[in-house]
C-alpha positions as CSV (number, residue, x, y, z in Angstrom):
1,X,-22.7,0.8,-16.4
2,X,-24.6,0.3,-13.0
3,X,-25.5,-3.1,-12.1
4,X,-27.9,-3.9,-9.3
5,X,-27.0,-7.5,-7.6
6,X,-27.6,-8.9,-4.3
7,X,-29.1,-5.5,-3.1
8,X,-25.6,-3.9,-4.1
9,X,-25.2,-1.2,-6.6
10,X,-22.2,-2.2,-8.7
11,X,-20.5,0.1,-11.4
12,X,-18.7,-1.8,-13.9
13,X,-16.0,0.1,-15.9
14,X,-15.8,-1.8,-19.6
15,X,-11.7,-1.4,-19.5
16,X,-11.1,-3.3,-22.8
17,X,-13.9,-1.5,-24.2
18,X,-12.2,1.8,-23.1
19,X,-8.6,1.0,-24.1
20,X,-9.0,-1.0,-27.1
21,X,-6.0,-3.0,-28.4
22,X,-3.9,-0.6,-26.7
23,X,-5.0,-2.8,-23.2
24,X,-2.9,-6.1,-24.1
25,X,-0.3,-4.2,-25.1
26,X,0.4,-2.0,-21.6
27,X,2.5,-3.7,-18.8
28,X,0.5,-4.8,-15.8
29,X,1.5,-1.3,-13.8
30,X,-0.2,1.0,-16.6
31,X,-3.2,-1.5,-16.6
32,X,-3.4,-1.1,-12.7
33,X,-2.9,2.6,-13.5
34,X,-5.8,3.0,-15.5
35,X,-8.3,0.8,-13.7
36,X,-7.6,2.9,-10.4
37,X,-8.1,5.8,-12.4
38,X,-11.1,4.7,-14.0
39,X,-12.7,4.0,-10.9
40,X,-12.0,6.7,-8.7
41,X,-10.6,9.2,-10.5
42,X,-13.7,10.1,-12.6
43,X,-13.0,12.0,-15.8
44,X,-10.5,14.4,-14.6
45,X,-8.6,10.7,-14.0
46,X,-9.5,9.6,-17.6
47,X,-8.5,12.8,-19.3
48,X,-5.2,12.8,-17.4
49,X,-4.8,8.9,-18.3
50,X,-5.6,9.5,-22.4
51,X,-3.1,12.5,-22.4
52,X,-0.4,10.5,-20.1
53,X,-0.8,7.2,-22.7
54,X,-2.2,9.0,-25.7
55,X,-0.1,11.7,-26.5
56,X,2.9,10.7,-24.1
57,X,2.8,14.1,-21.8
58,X,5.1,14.3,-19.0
59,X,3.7,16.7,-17.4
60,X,0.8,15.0,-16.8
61,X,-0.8,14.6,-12.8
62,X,-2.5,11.3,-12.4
63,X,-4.4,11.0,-9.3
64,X,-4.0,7.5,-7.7
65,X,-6.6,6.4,-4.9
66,X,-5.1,3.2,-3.7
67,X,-7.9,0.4,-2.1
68,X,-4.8,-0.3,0.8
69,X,-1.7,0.2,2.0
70,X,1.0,-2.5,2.8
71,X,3.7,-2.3,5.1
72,X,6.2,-4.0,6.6
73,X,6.6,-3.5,10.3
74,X,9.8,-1.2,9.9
75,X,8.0,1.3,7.6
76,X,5.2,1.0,9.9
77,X,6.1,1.6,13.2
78,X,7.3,5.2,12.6
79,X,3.9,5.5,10.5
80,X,2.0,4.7,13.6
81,X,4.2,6.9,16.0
82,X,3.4,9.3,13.8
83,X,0.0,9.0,13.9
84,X,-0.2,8.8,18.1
85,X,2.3,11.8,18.2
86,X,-0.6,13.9,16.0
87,X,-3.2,12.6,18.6
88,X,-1.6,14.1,21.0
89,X,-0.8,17.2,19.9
90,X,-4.4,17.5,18.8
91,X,-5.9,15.8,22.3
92,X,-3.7,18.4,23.8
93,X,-4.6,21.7,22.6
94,X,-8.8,20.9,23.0
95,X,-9.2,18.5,19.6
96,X,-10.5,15.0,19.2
97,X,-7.7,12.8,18.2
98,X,-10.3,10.6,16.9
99,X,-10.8,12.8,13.9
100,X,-6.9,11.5,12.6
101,X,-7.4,8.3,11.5
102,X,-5.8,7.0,7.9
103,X,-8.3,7.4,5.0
104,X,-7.0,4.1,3.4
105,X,-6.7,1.3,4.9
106,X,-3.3,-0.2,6.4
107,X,-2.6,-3.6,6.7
108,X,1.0,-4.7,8.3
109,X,3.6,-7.5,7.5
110,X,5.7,-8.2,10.2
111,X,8.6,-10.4,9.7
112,X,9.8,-12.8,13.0
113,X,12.3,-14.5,10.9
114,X,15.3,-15.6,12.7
115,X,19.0,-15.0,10.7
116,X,20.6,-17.4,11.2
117,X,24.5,-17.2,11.6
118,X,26.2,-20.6,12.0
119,X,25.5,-23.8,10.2
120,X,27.5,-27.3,9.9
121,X,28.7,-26.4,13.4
122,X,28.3,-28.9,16.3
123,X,25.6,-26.7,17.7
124,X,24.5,-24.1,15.2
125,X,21.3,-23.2,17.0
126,X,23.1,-22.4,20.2
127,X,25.6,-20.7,18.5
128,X,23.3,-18.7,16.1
129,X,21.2,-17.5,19.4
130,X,24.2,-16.6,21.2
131,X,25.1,-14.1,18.0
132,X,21.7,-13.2,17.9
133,X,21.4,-12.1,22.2
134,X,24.7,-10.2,21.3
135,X,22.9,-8.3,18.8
136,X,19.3,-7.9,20.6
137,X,19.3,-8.8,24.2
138,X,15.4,-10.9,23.1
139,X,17.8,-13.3,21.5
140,X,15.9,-16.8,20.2
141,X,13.7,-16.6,23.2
């Protein structure tokens, strides 16, 4: 169903209507399965969906269009070296490294979190920095 609001056209996809009781009964990841499927998979995603659920194939290929991409900043810097490397390469034989760009979008975590090493000592905060320059010459600084 297409549904005009605000100057947007929305498409609405009726997933209970689609699924039937079978909806309450899936767990959450077959549910976010389907919906993703639903939406941008068309009904080569659908098909591939009913004979996945339906008639428990396994050899089934289920296209999955994700709306973004998490990572934490240890999966993603080698991503983004990656992707600079490719620009490169490209940039250096005559291409336009803007055309390599990710199709999804990427958002990162990165974790500053401090381990921290000593505790009940008379100075654990001196002592846990001290472990912590041994390790990574940054330290607590």
């Amino acid at each position: 169903m297409i549904l005009d609001a605000a100057g947007q056209r929305l498409r609405i996809t009726d997933l209970p209507g689609l699924l039937g009781a079978r909806l309450a009964a899936m767990p959450v990841i077959h549910r976010l399965v389907a919906e993703n499927l639903l939406r941008a998979g068309g009904a080569d995603g659908a098909a591939a969906f009913a004979a996945w659920i339906g008639e428990g194939r396994k050899d089934v290929e289920l296209p999955f269009h994700p709306g973004r991409i998490m990572m934490h900043d240890t999966t993603c810097v080698p991503a983004l070296v990656d992707l600079a490397a490719a620009r490169d390469v490209l940039a250096a034989g005559g291409g336009d490294p803007a055309r390599i760009d990710p199709v999804v979008p990427v958002d990162v975590s990165t974790d500053h979190s401090l381990a921290v090493d000593f505790t009940r000592a008379p100075t654990p905060l001196r002592s846990t920095c001290s472990a912590s320059a041994s390790a990574m010459p940054s330290g607590c600084s």
